[in-house]
C-alpha positions in Angstrom: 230.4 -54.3 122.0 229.9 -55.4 118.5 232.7 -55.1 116.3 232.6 -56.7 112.3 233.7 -60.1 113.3 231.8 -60.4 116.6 228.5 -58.8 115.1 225.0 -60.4 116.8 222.9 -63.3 115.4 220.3 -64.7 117.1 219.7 -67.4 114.9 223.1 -69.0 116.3 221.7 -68.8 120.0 219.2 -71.6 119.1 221.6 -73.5 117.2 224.3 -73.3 120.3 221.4 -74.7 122.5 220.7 -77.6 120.2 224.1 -77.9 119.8 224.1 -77.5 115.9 227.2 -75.6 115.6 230.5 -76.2 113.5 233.6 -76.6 117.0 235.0 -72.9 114.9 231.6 -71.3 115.2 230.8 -72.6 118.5 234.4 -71.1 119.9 233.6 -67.7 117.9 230.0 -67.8 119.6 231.1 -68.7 123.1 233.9 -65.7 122.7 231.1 -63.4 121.4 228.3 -63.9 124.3 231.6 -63.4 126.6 231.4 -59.7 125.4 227.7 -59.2 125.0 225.2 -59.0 127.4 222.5 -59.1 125.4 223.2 -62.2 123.9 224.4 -64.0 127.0 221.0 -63.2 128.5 219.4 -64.3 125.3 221.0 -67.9 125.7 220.4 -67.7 129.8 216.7 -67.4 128.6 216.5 -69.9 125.5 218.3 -72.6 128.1 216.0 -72.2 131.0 212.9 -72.6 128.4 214.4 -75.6 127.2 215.1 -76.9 130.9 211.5 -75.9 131.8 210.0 -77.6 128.4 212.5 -80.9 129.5 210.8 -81.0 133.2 207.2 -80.8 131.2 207.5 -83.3 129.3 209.2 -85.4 131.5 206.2 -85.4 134.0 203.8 -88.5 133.8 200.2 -87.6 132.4 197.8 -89.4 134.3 194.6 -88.1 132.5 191.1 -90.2 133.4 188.5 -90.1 130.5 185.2 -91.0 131.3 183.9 -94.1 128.9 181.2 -92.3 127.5 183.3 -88.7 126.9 182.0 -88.6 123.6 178.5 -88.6 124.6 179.1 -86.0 127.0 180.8 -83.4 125.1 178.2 -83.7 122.4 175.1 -83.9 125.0 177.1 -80.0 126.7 177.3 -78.8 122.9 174.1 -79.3 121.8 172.7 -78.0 125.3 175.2 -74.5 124.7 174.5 -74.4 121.4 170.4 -74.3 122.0 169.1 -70.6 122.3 172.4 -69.1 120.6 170.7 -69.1 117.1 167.4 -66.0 117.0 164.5 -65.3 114.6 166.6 -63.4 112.8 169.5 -65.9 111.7 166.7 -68.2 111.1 165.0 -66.0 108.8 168.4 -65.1 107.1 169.1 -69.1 106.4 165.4 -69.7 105.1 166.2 -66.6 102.5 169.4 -68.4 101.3 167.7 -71.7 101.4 165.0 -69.9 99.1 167.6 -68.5 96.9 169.6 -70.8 96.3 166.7 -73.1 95.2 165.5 -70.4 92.9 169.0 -70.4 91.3 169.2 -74.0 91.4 165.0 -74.3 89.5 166.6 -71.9 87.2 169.6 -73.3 86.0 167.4 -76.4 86.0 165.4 -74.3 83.7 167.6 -73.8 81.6 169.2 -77.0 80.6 165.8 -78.4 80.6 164.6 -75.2 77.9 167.8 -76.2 75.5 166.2 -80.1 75.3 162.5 -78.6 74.6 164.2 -75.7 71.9 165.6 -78.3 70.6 162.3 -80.9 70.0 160.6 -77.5 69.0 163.0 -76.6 66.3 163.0 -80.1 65.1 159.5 -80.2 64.7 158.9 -77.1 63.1 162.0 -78.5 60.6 160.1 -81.5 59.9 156.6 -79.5 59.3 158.4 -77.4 56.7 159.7 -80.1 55.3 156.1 -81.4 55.1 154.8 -78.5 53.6 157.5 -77.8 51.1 156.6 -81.7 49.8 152.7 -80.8 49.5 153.5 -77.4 47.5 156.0 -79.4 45.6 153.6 -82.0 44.5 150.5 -79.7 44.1 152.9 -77.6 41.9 153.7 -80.6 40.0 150.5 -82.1 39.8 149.5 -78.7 38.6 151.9 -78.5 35.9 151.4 -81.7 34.4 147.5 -81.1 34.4 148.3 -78.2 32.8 150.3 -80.0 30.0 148.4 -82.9 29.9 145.2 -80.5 29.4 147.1 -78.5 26.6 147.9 -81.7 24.7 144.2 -83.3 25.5 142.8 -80.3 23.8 144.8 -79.9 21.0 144.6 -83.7 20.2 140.5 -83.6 20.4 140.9 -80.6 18.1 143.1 -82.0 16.0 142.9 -84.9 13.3 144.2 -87.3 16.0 142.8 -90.8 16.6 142.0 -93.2 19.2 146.6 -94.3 18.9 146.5 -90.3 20.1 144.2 -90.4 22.7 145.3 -94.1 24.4 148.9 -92.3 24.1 147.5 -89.1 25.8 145.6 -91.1 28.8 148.9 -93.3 29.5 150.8 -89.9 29.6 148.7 -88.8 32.1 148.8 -91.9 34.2 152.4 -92.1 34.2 152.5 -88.5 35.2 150.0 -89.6 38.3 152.3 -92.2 39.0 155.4 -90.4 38.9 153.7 -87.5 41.6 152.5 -90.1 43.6 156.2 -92.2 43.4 157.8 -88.8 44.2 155.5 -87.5 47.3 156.0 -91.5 48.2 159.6 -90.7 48.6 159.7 -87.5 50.1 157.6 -88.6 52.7 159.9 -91.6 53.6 162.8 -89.0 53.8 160.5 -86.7 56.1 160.0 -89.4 58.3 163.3 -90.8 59.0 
């Protein structure tokens, strides 16, 4: 029956119907299903399908559609869909619903927490920075009091003069100035 040249291959039965083949593999086919019975009734059944799809098609379809076929096919789903759904798959969608709100609140939540970290941090910044400006200037003002108050005594104690003491009081003023010019600054720098 099968032999190494004449060998089966039903892919060539569909290509012989749709007459595909080469004239030399065409007259090797036809010699094959000539000696094969299982071919040749492979190819008597791929033709008559092909005769039967041919007649099919060939038919007029003379199919009347209602004008409002639309509106009727919806109107029968909705009325076969009614009663289908329970309690129970209505309970199950109302529990996604509520989860999947929950999850969306909370990754609202979260974006929303990174903007109010962020204002929180930058306030706490600036009210260090605040701070660190009063101790800064009460440390300074401190420390020239101090000096000031060391030079104040020793020039009342001392054999100074009224040159001393005009030269002591401006001392201290520019000192009072100089605090006041710095905090002045820092404050700006706080601000901005």
């Amino acid at each position: 029956m099968t032999t190494e040249n004449n060998i089966c291959q039903s892919d060539q039965i569909a290509a012989f119907v749709d007459d595909e083949l080469e004239p030399a593999q065409r007259l090797a086919f036809e010699q094959h299903v000539g000696g094969c019975d299982s071919c040749a009734a492979e190819l008597r059944a791929q033709r008559t399908f092909m005769c039967e799809l041919d007649t099919a098609l060939a038919g007029r379809f003379d199919l009347e559609v209602p004008p409002d076929f639309a509106k009727v096919v919806a109107v029968h789903a909705e009325n076969d869909m009614r009663g289908v759904r329970d309690r129970a798959e209505h309970r199950k969608a109302l529990r996604y619903c509520i989860v999947l709100g929950l999850v969306a609140f909370a990754l609202l939540g979260v974006a929303t927490s990174r903007a109010v970290i962020a204002t929180v941090q930058l306030f706490f910044r600036a009210a260090f920075e605040i701070i660190s400006l009063l101790g800064k200037t009460v440390y300074g003002a401190l420390a020239g009091f101090s000096v000031l108050a060391r030079m104040f005594r020793r020039g009342l104690i001392g054999d100074a003069g009224l040159v001393d003491l005009a030269a002591l009081l401006l001392f201290a003023f520019a000192i009072g100035l100089l605090t006041l010019l710095i905090s002045r600054y820092h404050r700006t720098r706080v601000l901005d």
